[in-house]
N, C-alpha and C positions, 0 to 999 in steps of 0.2 A: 792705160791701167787705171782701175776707179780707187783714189785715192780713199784711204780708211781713217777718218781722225779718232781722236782718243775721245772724243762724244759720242763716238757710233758702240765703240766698246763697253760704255758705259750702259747704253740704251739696252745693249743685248743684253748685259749681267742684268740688269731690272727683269728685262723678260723672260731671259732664262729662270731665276730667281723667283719669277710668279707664279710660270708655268711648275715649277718643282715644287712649290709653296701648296701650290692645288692638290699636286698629286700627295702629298703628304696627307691633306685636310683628308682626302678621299678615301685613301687606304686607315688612317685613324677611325675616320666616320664609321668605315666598314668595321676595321675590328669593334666597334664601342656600341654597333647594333646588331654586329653578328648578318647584316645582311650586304650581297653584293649588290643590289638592283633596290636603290630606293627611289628612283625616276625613271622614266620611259626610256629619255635620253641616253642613259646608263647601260642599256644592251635592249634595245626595241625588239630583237625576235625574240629573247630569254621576257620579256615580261608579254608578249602575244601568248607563248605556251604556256607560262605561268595564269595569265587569264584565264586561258581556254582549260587549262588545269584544274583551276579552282570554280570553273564552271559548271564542270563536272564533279566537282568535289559537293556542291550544291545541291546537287539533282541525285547522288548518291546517297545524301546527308537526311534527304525528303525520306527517302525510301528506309534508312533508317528509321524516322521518326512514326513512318505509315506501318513502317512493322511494330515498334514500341505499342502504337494505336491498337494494332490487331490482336493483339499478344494479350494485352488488357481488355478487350471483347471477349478472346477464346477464355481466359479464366474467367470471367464475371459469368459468361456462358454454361461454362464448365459446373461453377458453383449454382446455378439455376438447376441444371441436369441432375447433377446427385439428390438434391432437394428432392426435387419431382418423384427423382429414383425412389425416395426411401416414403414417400408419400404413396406412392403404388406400389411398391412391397404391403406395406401395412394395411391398406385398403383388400388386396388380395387375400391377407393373413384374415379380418376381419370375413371375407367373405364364405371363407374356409369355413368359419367357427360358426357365423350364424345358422350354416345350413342346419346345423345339430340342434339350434335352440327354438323351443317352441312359445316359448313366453316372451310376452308381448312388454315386458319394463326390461328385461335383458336387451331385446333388440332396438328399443328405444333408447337405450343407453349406447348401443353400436352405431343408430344412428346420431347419437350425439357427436359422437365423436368423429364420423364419418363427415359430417357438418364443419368441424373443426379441421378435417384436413382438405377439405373442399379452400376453406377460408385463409390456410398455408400455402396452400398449391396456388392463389390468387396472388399472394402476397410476395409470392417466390418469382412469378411469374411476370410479378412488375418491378422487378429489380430496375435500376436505371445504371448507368454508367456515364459523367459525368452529366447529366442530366437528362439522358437518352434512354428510352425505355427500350433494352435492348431484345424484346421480344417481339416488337412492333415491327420489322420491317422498317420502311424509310420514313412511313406512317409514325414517328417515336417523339413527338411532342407531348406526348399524353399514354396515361397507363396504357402497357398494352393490353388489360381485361378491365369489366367492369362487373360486378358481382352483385345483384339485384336478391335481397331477404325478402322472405315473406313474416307474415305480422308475427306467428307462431316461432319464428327465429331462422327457419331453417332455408337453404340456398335455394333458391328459384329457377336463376339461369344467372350463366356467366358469358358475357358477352365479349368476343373480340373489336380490339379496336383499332387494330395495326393492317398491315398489304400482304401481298406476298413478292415483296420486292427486297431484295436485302442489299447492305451499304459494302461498296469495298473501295481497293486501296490499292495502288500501285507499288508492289514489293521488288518489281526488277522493273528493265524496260522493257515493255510489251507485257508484263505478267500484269495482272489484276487477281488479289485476294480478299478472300470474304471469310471473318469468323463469325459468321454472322446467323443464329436462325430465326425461322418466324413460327412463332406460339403457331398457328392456326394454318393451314390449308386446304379447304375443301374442295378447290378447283378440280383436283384429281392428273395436275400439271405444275411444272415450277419448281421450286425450293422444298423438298419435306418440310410436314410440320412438325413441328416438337411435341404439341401436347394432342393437335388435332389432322386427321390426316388420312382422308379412303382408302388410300393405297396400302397402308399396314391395318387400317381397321381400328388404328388409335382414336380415342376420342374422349380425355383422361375426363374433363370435368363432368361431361355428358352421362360415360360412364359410374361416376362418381356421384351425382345430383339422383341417376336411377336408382342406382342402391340405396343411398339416404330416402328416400322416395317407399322402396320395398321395405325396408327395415321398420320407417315410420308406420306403415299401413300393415303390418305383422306380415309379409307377405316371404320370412326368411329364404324358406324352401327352393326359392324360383330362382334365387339369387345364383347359384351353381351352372343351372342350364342356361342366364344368360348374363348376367352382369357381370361375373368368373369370369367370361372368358374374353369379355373386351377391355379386363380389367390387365391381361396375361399379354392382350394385344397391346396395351398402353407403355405397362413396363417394359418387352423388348423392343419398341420405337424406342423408348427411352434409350437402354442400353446399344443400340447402334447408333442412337446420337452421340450418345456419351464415347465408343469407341471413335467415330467421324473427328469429332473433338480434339483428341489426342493424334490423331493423325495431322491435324490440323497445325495441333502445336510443332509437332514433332518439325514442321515442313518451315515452320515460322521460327525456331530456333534456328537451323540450316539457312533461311534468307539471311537474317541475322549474321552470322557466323559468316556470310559471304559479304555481307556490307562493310561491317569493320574491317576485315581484311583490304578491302578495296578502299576503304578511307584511308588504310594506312597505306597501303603501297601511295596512296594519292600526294599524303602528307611527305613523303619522302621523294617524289617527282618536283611538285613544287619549293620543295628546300632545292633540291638540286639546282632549280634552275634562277632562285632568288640569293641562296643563301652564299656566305662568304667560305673559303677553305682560309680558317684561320692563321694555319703556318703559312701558306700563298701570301696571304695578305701582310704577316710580321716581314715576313723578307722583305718582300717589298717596299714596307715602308721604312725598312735600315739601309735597301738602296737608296731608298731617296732621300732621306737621310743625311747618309756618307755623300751623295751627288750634291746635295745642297753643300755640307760642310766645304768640297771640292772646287766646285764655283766660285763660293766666298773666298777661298785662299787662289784661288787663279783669278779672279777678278780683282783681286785685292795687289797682286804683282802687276798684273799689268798697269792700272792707275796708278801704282806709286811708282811706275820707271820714267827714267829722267832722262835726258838729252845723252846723258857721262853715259847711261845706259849703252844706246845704240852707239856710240861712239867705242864704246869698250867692246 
């Protein structure tokens, strides 16, 4: 039989007593940050899924942020569109009126003003977006038109200076979206253009540079059979960009709307698998507690019994 002395007894109240000391410190710790896993050591798979959690919580958070991006393209966009819009309305209106006028300081006065929304339509059209000229295509370091006067004042040609390439953005996985259009397209392929573009017959400045052109030269008349009508072509490009647009948002509020929910369900996965259940952990820490208090008065009989003890 392995004799027990009363040093061995002692050894183990130390150890037991440290061992209970810890788990006190531990279950405190947790209640006092609220978290169960603040080491690897602590539960190594709950902080593996917690990684992998919050990995994903990252790459969901991007997609967040590429939607915010997009969201601020489609309006700044949006705000270009109406512009344009109400610049070819009035160009059209002008075109209506000159036909009836035969005098040559009337129509010079329309083309004044034609001049003037030539110079809007320019100014509209190089909007920038954090320093990006969002009508250039990927081309956006620089305006995307440039607007060449002649000595007499009036507009010459307005020159594109952007691609037909437009920038986008990863709003899911696997999705890519673009709020993105290019002033210009002649290829007659690719992206629509906004202001320029075969395929609807738009071609706002071109348009717009011709009538200022006829109006200067008294030439009103002519304006109806051909300037009218690529003026009619310009506005509804317009206005299907301007609905594209809205569709656009429409689709980017919905990404939207699915990413925060998916942060959230995410934020509530990795509490679960970090976080402490704070009634689990007060109990706890009253057993250990009472288990210390317990010890100390059992360990405290045993060292203080005497020979008279076992003898009794």
């Amino acid at each position: 039989m392995m004799r027990v002395t009363s040093g061995t007894y002692a050894d183990r109240l130390v150890s037991n007593l440290g061992n209970i000391t810890a788990r006190q410190a531990k279950y405190q710790a947790q209640i006092a940050t609220g978290q169960r896993v603040t080491l690897p050591e602590d539960d190594p798979s709950a902080v593996r899924r917690a990684l992998d959690l919050d990995g994903e919580r990252g790459r969901v958070g991007q997609f967040g942020r590429n939607i915010a991006r997009l969201k601020e393209t489609a309006t700044t966009t949006n705000t270009v569109m109406r512009s344009l819009s109400k610049i070819a309305t009035r160009a059209s209106e002008l075109a209506v009126k000159s036909n009836s006028i035969r005098s040559a300081d009337d129509l010079k006065a329309y083309a004044a003003e034609v001049t003037q929304l030539i110079q809007q339509a320019v100014s509209s059209s190089n909007s920038t977006l954090r320093g990006d000229a969002v009508m250039a295509g990927t081309r956006n370091g620089q305006p995307a038109y440039t607007m060449t006067l002649g000595t007499d004042g009036r507009v010459e040609s307005v020159t594109y200076n952007g691609n037909q390439d437009v920038p986008s953005l990863d709003i899911a996985e696997g999705q890519e979206f673009t709020a993105s259009v290019v002033g210009s397209n002649p290829t007659g392929s690719g992206p629509a253009g906004l202001i320029e573009d075969p395929r609807s017959g738009a071609d706002l400045f071109g348009h717009l540079i011709a009538f200022q052109n006829q109006l200067l030269a008294g030439k009103g008349a002519e304006v109806t059979s051909t300037t009218a009508v690529g003026l009619q072509a310009d506005a509804d490009n317009l206005l299907r960009h301007i609905a594209a647009n809205g569709v656009s948002q429409g689709r980017l509020e919905a990404a939207g709307a699915t990413v925060t929910d998916r942060l959230q369900s995410l934020e509530g996965q990795i509490a679960g698998e970090t976080d402490v259940d704070l009634a689990k952990a007060l109990v706890r820490l009253n057993e250990t507690q009472m288990s210390y208090q317990a010890a100390l008065q059992t360990g405290g009989k045993i060292l203080n019994m005497s020979l008279m003890d076992y003898i009794r």
